[in-house]
N, CA, C and O atoms as a printed pandas DataFrame, in Angstrom:
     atom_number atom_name residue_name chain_id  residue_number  x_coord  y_coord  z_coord
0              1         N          UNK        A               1   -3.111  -14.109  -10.621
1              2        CA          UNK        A               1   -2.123  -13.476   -9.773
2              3         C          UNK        A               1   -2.605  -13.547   -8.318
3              4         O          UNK        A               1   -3.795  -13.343   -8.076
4              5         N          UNK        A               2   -1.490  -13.908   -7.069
5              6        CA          UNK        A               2   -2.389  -13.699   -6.041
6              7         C          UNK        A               2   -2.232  -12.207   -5.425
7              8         O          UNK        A               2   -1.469  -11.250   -5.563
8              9         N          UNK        A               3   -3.315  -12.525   -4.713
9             10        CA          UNK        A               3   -3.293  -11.432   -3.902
10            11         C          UNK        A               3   -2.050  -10.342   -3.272
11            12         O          UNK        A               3   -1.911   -9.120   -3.321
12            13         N          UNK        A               4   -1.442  -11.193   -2.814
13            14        CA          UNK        A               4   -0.046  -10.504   -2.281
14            15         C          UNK        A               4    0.461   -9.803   -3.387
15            16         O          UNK        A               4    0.854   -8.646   -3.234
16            17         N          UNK        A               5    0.494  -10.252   -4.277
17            18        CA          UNK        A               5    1.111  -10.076   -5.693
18            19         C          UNK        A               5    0.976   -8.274   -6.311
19            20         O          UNK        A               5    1.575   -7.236   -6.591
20            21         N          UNK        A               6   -0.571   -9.118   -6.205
21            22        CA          UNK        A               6   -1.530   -7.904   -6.519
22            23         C          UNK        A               6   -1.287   -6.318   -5.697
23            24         O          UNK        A               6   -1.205   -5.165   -6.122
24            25         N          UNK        A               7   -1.233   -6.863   -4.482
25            26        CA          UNK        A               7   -1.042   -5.442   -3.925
26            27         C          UNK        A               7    0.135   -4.512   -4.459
27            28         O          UNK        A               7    0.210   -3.468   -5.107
28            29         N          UNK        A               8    1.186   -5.585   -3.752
29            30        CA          UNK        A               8    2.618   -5.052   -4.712
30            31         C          UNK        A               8    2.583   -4.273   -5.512
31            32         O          UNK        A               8    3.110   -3.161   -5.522
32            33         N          UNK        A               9    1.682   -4.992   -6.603
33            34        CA          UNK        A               9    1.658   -4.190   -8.008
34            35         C          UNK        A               9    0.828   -2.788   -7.903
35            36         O          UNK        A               9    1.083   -1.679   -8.373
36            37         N          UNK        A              10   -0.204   -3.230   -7.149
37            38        CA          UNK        A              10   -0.797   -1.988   -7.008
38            39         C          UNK        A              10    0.239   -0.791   -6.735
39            40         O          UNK        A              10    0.517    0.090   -7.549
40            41         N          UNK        A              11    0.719   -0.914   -5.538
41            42        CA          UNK        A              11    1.525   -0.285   -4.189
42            43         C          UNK        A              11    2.841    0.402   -5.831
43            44         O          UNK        A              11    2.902    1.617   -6.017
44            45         N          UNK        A              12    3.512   -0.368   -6.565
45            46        CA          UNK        A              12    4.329    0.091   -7.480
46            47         C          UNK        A              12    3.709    1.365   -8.566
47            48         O          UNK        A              12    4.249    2.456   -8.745
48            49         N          UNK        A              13    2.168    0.769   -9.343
49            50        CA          UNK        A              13    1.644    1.981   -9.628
50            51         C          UNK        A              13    1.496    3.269   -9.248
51            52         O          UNK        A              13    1.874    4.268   -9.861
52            53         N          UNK        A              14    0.853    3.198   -8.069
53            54        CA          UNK        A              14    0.574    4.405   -6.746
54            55         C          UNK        A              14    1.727    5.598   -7.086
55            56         O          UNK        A              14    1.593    6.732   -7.546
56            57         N          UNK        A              15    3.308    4.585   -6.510
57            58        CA          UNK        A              15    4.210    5.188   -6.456
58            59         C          UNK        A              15    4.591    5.449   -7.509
59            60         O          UNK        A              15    5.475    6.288   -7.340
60            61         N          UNK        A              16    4.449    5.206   -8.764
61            62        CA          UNK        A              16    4.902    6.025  -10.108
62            63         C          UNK        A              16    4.033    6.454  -10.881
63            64         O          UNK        A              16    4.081    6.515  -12.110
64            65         N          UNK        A              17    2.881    6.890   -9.899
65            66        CA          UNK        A              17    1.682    7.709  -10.344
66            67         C          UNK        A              17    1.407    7.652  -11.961
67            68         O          UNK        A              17    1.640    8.458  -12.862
68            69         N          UNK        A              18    0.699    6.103  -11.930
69            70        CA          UNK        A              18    0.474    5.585  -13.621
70            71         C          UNK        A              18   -1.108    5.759  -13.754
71            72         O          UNK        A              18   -1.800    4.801  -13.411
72            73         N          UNK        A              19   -1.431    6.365  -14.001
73            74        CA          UNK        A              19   -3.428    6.568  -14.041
74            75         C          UNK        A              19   -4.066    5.035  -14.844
75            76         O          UNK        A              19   -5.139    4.446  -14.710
76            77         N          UNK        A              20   -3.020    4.793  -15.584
77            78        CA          UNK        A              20   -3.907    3.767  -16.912
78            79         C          UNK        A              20   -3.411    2.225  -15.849
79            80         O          UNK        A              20   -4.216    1.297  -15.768
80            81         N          UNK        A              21   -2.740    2.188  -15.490
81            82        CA          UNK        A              21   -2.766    1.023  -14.628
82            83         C          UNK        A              21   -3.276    0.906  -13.862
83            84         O          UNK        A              21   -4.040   -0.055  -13.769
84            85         N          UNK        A              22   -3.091    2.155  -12.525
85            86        CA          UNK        A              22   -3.952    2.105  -11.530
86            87         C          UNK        A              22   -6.058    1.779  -11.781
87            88         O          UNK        A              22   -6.869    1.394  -10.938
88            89         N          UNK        A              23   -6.267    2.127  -13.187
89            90        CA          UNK        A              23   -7.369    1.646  -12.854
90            91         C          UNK        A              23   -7.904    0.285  -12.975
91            92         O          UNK        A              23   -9.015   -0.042  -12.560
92            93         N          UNK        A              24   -7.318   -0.262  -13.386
93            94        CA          UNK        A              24   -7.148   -1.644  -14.047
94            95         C          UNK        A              24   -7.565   -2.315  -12.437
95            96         O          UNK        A              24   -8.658   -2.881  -12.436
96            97         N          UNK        A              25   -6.975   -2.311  -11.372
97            98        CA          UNK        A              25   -7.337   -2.792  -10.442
98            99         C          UNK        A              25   -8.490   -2.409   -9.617
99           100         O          UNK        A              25   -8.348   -2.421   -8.394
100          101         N          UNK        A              26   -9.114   -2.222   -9.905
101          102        CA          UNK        A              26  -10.526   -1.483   -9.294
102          103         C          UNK        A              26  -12.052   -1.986   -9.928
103          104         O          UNK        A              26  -12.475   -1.753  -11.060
104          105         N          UNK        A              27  -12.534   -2.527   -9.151
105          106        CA          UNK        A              27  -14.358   -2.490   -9.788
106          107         C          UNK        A              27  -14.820   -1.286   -9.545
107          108         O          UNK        A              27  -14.712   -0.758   -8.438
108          109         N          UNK        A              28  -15.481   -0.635  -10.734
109          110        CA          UNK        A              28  -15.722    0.470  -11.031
110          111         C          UNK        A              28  -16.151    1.297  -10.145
111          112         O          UNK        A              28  -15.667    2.421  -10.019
112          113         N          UNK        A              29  -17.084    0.855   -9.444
113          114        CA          UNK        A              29  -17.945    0.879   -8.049
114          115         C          UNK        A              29  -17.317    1.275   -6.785
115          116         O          UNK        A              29  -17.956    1.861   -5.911
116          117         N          UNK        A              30  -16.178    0.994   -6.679
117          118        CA          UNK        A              30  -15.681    0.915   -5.142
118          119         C          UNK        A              30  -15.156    2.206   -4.732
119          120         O          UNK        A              30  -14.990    3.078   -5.585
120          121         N          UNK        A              31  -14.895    2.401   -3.588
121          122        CA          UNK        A              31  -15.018    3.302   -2.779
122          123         C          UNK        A              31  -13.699    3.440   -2.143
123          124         O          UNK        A              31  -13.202    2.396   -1.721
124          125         N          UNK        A              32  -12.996    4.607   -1.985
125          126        CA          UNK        A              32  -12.186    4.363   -0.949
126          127         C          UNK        A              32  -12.155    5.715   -0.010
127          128         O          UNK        A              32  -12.309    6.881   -0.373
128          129         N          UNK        A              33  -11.944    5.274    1.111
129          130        CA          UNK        A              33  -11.656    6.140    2.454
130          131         C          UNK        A              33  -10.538    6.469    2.780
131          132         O          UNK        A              33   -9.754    5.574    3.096
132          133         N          UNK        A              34  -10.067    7.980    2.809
133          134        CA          UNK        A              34   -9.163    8.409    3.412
134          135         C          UNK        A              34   -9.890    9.288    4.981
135          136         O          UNK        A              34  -10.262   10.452    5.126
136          137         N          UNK        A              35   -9.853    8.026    6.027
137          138        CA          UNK        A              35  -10.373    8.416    7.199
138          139         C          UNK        A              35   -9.574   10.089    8.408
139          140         O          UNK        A              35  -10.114   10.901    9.160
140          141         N          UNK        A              36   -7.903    9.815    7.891
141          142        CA          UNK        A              36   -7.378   11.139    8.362
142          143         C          UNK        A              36   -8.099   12.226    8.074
143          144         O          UNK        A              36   -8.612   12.874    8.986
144          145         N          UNK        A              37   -8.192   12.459    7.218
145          146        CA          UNK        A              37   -8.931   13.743    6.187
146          147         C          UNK        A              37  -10.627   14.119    6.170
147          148         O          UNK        A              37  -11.221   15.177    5.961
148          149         N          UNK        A              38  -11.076   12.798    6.479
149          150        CA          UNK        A              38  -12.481   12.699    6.245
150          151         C          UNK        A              38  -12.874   12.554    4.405
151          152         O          UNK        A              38  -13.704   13.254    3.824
152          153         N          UNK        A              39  -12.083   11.537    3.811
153          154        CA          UNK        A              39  -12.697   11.973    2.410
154          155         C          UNK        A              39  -13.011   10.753    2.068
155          156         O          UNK        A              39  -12.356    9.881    2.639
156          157         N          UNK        A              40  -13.930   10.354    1.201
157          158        CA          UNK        A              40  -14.239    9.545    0.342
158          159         C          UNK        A              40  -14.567    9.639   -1.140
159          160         O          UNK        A              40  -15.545   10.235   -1.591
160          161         N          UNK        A              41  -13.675    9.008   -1.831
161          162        CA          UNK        A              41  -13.240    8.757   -3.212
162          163         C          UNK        A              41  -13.656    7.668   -3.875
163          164         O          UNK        A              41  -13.796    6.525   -3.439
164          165         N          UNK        A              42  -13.912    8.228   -5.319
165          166        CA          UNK        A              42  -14.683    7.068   -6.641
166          167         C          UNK        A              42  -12.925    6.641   -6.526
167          168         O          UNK        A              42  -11.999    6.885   -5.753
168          169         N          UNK        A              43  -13.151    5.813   -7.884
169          170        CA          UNK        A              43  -12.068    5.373   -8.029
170          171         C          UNK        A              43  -11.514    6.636   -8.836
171          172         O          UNK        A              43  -10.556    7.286   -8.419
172          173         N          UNK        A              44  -12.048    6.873   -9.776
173          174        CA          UNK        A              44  -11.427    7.981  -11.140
174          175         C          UNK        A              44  -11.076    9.251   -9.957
175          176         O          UNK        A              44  -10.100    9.912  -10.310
176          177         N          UNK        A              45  -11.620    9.652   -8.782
177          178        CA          UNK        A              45  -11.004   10.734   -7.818
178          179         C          UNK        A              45  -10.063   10.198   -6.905
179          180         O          UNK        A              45   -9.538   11.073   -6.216
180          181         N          UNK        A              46   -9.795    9.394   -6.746
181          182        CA          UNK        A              46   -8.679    8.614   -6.269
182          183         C          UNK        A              46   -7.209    8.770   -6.994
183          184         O          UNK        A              46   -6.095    9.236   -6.755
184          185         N          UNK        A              47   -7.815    8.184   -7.877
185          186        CA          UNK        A              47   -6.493    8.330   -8.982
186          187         C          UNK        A              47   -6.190    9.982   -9.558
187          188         O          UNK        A              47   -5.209   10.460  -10.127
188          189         N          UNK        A              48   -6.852   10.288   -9.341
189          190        CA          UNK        A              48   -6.379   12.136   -9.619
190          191         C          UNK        A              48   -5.963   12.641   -8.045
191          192         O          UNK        A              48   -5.266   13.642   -7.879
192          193         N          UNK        A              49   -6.362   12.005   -7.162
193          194        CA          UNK        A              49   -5.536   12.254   -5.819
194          195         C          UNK        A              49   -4.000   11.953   -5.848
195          196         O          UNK        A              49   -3.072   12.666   -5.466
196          197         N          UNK        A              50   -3.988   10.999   -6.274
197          198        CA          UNK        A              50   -2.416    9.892   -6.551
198          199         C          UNK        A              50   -1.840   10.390   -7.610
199          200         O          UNK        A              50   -0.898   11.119   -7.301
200          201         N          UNK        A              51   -2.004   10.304   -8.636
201          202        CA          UNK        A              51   -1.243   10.897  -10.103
202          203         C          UNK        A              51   -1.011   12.463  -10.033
203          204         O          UNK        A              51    0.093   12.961  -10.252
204          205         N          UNK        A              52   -2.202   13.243   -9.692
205          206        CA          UNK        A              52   -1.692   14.755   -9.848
206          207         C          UNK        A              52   -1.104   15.183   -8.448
207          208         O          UNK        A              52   -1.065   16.392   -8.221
208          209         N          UNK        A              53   -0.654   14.326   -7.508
209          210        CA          UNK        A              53   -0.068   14.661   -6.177
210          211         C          UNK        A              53    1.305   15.697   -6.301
211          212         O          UNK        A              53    2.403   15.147   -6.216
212          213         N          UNK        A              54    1.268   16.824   -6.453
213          214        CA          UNK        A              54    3.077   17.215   -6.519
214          215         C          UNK        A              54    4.196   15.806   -6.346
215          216         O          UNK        A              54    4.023   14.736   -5.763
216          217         N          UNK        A              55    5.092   16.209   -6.932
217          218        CA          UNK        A              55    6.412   15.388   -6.688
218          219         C          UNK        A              55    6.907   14.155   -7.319
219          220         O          UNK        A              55    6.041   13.731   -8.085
220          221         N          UNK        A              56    7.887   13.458   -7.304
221          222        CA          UNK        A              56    7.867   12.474   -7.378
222          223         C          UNK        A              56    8.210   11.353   -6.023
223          224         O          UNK        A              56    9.061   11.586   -5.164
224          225         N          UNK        A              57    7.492   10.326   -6.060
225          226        CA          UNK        A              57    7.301    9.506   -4.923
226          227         C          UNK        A              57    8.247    8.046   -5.115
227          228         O          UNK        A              57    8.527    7.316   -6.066
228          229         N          UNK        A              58    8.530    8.071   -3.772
229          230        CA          UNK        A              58    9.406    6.480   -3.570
230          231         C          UNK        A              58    8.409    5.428   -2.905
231          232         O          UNK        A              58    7.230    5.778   -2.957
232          233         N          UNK        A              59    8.674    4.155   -2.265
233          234        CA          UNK        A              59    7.896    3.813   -1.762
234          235         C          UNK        A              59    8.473    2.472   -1.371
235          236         O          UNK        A              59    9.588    2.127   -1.761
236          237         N          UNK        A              60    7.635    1.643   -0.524
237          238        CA          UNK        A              60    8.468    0.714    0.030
238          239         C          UNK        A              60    6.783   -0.645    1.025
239          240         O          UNK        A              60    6.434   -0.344    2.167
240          241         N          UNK        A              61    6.274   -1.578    0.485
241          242        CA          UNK        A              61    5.366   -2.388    1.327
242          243         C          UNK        A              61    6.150   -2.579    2.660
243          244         O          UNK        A              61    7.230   -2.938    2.192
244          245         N          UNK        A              62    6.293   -2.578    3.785
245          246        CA          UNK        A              62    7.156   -2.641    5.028
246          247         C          UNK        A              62    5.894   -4.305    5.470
247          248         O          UNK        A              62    6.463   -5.385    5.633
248          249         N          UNK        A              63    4.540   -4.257    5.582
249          250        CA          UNK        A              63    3.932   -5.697    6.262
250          251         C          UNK        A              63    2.579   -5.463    5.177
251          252         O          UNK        A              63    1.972   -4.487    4.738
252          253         N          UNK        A              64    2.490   -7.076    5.017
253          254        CA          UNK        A              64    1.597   -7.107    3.934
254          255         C          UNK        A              64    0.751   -8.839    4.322
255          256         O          UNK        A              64    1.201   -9.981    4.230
256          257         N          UNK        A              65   -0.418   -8.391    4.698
257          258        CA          UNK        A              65   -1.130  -10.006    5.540
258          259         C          UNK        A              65   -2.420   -9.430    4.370
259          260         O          UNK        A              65   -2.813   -8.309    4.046
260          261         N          UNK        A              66   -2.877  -11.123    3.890
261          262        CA          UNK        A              66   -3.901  -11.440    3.640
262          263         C          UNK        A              66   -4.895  -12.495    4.237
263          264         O          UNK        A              66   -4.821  -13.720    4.343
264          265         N          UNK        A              67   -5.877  -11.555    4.598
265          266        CA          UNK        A              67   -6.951  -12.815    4.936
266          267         C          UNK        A              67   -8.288  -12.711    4.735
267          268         O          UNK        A              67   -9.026  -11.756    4.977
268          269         N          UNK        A              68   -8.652  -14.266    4.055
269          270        CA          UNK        A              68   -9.450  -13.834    2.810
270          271         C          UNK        A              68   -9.791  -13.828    1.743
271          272         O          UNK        A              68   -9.581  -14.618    0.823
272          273         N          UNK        A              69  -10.850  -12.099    1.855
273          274        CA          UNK        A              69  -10.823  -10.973    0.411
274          275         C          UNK        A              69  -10.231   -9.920    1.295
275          276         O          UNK        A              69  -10.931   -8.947    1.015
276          277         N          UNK        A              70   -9.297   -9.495    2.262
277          278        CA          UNK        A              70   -8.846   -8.642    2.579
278          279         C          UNK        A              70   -7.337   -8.789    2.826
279          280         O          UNK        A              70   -6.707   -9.686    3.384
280          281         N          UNK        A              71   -6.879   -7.456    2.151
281          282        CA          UNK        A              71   -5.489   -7.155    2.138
282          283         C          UNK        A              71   -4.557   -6.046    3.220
283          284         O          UNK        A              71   -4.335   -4.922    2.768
284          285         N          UNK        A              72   -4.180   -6.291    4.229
285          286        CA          UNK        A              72   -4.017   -5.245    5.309
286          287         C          UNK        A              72   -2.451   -4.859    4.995
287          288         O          UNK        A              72   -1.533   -5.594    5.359
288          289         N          UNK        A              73   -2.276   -3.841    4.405
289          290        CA          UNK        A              73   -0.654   -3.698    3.822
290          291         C          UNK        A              73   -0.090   -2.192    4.957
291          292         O          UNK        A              73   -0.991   -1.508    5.443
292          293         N          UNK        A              74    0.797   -1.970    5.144
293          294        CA          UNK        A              74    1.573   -0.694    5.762
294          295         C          UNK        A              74    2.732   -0.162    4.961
295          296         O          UNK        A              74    3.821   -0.737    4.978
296          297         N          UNK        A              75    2.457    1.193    4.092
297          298        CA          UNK        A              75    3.496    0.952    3.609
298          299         C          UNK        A              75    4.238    2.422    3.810
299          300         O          UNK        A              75    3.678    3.399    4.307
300          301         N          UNK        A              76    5.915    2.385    3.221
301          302        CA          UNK        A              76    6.339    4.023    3.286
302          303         C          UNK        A              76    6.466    4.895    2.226
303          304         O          UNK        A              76    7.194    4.466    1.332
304          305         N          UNK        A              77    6.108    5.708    2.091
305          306        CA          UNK        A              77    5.774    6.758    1.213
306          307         C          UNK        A              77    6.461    8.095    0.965
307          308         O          UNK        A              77    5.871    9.121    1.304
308          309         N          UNK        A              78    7.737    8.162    0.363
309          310        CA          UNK        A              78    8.548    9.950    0.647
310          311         C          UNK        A              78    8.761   10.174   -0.665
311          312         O          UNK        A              78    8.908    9.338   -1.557
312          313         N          UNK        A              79    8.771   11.415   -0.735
313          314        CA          UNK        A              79    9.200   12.394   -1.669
314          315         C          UNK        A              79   10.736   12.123   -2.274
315          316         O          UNK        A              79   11.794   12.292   -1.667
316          317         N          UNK        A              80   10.565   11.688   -3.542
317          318        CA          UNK        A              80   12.315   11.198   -3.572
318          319         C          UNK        A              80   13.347   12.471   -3.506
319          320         O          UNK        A              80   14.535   12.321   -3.790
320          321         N          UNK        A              81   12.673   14.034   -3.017
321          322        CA          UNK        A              81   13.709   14.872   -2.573
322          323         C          UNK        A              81   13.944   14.498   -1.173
323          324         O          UNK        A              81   14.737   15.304   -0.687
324          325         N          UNK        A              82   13.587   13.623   -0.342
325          326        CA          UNK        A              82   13.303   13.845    0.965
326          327         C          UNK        A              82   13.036   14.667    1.546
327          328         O          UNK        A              82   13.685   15.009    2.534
328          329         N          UNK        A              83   11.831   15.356    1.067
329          330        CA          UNK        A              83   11.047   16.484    1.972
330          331         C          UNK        A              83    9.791   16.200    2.572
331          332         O          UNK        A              83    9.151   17.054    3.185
332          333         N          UNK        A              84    9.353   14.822    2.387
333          334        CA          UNK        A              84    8.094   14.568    3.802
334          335         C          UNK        A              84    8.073   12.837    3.473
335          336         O          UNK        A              84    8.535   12.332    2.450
336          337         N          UNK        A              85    7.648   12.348    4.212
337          338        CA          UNK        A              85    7.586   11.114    4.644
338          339         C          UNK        A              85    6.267   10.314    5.350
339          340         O          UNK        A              85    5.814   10.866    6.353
340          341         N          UNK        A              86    5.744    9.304    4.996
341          342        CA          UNK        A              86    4.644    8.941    5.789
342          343         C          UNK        A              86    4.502    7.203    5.485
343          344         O          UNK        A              86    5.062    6.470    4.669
344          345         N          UNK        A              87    3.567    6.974    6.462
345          346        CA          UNK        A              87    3.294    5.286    6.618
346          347         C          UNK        A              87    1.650    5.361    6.376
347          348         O          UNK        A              87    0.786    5.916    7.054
348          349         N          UNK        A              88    1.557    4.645    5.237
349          350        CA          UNK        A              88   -0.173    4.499    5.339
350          351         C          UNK        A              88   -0.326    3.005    5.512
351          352         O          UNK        A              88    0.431    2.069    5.252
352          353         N          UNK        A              89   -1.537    3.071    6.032
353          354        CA          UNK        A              89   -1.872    1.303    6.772
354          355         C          UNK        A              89   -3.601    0.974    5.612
355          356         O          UNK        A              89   -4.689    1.551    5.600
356          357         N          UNK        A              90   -3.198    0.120    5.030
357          358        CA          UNK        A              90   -4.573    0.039    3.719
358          359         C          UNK        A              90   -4.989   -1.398    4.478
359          360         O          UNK        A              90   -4.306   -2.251    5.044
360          361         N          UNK        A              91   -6.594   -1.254    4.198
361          362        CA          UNK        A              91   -7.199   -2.236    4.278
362          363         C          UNK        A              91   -8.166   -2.534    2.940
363          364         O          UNK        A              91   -9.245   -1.967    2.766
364          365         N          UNK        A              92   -7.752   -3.241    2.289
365          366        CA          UNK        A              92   -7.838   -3.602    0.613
366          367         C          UNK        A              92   -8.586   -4.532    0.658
367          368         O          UNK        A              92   -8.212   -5.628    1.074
368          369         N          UNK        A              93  -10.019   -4.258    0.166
369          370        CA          UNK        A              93  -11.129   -5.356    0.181
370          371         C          UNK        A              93  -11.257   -5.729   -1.471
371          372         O          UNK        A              93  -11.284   -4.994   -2.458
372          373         N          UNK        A              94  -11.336   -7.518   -1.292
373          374        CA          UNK        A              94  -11.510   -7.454   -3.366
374          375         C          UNK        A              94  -12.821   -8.378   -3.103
375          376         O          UNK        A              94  -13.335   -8.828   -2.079
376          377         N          UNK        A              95  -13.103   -8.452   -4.365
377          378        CA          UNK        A              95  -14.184   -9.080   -4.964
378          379         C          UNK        A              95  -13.896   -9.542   -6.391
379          380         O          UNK        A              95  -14.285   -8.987   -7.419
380          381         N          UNK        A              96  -12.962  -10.931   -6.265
381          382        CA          UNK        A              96  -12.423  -11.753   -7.230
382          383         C          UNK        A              96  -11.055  -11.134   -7.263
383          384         O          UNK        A              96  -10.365  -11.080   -6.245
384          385         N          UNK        A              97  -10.688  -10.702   -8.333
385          386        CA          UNK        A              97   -9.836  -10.036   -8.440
386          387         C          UNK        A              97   -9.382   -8.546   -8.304
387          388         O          UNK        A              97   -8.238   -8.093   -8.316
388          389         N          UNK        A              98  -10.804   -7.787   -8.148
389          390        CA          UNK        A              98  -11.135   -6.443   -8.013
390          391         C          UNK        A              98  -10.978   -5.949   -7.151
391          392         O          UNK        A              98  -11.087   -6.708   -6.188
392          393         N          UNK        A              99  -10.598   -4.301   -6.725
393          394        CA          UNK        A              99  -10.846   -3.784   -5.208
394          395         C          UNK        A              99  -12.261   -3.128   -4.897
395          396         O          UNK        A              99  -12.607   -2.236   -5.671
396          397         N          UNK        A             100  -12.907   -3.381   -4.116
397          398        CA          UNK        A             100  -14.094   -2.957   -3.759
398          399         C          UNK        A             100  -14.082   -1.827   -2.978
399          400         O          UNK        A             100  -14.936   -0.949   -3.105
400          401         N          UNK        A             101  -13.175   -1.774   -2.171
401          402        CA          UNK        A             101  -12.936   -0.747   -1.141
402          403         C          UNK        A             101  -11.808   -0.775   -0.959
403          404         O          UNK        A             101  -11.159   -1.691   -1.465
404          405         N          UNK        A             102  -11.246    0.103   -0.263
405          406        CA          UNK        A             102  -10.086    0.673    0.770
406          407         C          UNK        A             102  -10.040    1.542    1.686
407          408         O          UNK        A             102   -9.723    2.700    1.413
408          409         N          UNK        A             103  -10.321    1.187    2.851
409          410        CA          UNK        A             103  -10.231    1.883    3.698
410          411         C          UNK        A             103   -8.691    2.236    4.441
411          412         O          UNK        A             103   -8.034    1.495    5.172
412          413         N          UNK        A             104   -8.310    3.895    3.895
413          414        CA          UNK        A             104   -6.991    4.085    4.773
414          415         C          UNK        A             104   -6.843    4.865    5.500
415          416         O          UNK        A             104   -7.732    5.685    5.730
416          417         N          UNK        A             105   -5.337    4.886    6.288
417          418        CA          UNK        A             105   -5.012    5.909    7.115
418          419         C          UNK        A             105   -3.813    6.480    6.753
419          420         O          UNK        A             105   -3.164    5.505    6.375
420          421         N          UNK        A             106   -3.126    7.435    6.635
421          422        CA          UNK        A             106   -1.760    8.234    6.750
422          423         C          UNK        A             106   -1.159    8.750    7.625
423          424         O          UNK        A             106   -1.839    9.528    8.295
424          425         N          UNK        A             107   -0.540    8.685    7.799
425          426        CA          UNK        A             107    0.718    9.409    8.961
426          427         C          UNK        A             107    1.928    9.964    8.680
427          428         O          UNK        A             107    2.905    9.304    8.329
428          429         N          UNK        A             108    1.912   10.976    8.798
429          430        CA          UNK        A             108    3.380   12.064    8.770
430          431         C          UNK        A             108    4.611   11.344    9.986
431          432         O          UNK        A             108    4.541   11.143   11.198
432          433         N          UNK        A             109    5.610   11.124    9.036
433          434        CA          UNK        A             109    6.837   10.587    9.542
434          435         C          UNK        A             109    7.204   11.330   10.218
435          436         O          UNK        A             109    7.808   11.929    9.328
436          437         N          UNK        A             110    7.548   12.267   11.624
437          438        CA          UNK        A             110    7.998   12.519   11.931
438          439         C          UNK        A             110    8.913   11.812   13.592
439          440         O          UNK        A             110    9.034   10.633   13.925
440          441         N          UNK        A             111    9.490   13.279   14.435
441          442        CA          UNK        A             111    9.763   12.989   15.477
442          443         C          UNK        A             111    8.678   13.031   16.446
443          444         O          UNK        A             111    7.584   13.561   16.251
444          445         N          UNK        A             112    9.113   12.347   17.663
445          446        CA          UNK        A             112    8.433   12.411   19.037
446          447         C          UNK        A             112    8.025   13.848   19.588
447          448         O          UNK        A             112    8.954   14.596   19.893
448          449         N          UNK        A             113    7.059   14.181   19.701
449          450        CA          UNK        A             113    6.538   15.259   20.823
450          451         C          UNK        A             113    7.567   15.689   21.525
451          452         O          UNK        A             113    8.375   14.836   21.893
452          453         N          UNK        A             114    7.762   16.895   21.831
453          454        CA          UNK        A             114    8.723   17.484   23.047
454          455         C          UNK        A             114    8.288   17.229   24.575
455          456         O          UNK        A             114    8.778   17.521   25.665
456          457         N          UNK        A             115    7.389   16.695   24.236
457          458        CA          UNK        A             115    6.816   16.592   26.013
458          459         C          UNK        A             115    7.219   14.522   26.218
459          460         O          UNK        A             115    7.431   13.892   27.254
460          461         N          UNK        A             116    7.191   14.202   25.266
461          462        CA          UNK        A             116    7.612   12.725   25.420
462          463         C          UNK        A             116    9.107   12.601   25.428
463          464         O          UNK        A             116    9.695   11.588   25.805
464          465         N          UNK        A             117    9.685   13.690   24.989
465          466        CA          UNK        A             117   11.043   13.595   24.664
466          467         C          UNK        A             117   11.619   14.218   25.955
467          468         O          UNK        A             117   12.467   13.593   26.591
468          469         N          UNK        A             118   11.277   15.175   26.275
469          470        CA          UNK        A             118   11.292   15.681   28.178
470          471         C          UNK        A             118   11.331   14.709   29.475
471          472         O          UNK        A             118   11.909   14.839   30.554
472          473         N          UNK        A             119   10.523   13.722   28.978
473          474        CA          UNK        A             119    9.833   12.998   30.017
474          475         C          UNK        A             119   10.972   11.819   30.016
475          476         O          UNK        A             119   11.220   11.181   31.040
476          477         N          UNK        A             120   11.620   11.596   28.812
477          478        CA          UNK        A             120   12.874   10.446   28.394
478          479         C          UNK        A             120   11.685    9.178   28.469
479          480         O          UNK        A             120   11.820    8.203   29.208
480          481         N          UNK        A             121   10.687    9.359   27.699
481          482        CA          UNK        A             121   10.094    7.832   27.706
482          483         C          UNK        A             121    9.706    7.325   26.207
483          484         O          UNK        A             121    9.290    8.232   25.487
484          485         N          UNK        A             122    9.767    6.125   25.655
485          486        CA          UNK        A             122    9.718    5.780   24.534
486          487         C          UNK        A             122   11.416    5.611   24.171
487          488         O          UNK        A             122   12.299    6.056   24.904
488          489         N          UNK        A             123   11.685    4.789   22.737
489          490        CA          UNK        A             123   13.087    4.566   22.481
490          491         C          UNK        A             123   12.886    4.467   20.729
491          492         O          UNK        A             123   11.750    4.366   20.268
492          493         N          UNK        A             124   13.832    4.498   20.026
493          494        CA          UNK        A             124   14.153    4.287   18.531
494          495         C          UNK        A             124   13.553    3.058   18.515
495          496         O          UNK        A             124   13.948    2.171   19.270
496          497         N          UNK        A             125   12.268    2.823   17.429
497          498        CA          UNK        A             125   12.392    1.639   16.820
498          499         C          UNK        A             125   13.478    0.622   16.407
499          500         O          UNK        A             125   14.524    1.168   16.057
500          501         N          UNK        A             126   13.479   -0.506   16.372
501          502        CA          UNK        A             126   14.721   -1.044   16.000
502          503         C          UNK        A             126   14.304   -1.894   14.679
503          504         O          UNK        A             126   13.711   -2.900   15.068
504          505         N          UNK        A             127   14.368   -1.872   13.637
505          506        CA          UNK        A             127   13.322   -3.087   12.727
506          507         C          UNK        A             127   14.158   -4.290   12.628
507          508         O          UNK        A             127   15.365   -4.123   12.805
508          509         N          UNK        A             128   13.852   -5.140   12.447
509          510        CA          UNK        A             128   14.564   -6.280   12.484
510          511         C          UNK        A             128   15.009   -6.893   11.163
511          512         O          UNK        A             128   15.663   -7.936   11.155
């Protein structure tokens, strides 16, 4: 499977919080970083981060570049009540077919600052 592939699949597990799949992609060993938070996770605490998360989750890869053994994906992440929203940006290191690491970030979807919105600077994304 390639890579691109792979993430996908990953990125589909995540979001339907499957424990027995999600580990399947992982060398036992690896590590991942949630740098917002300050945390670092085995894999087996990872996946109890993801699976026992409240809710149920939607999800969506928005940019997905490989180069490499590294996978740099951005993807969106909401609550299928629509009650919070976020973009995480993964940097997915493998070793063959395995993930070795991940180093990520998260971000809360929201609006602009009131002081940027005062000032009238910045505009709506437009995606193409």
């Amino acid at each position: 499977m390639e890579t691109k592939d792979r993430v996908l699949e990953l990125w589909k597990d995540i979001i339907e919080q499957n424990p027995k799949k999600l580990k399947r992609y992982f060398n036992s060993n690896a590590i991942i970083n949630w740098h917002n938070t300050n945390e670092s996770f085995t894999v087996e605490e990872y996946i109890i981060a993801n699976c026992e998360y409240p809710g149920n989750w939607c999800g969506e890869v928005e940019k997905l570049e490989v180069i490499d053994d590294l996978a740099i994906s951005v993807t969106r992440v909401w609550l299928s009540d629509n009650s919070s929203s976020f973009h995480a940006t993964s940097f997915i290191r493998f070793s063959g077919e395995k993930i070795i690491s991940i180093d990520e970030y998260w971000g809360d979807d929201t609006n602009p600052p009131q002081w940027r919105v005062d000032k009238k600077i910045g505009k709506t994304i437009k995606l193409v």
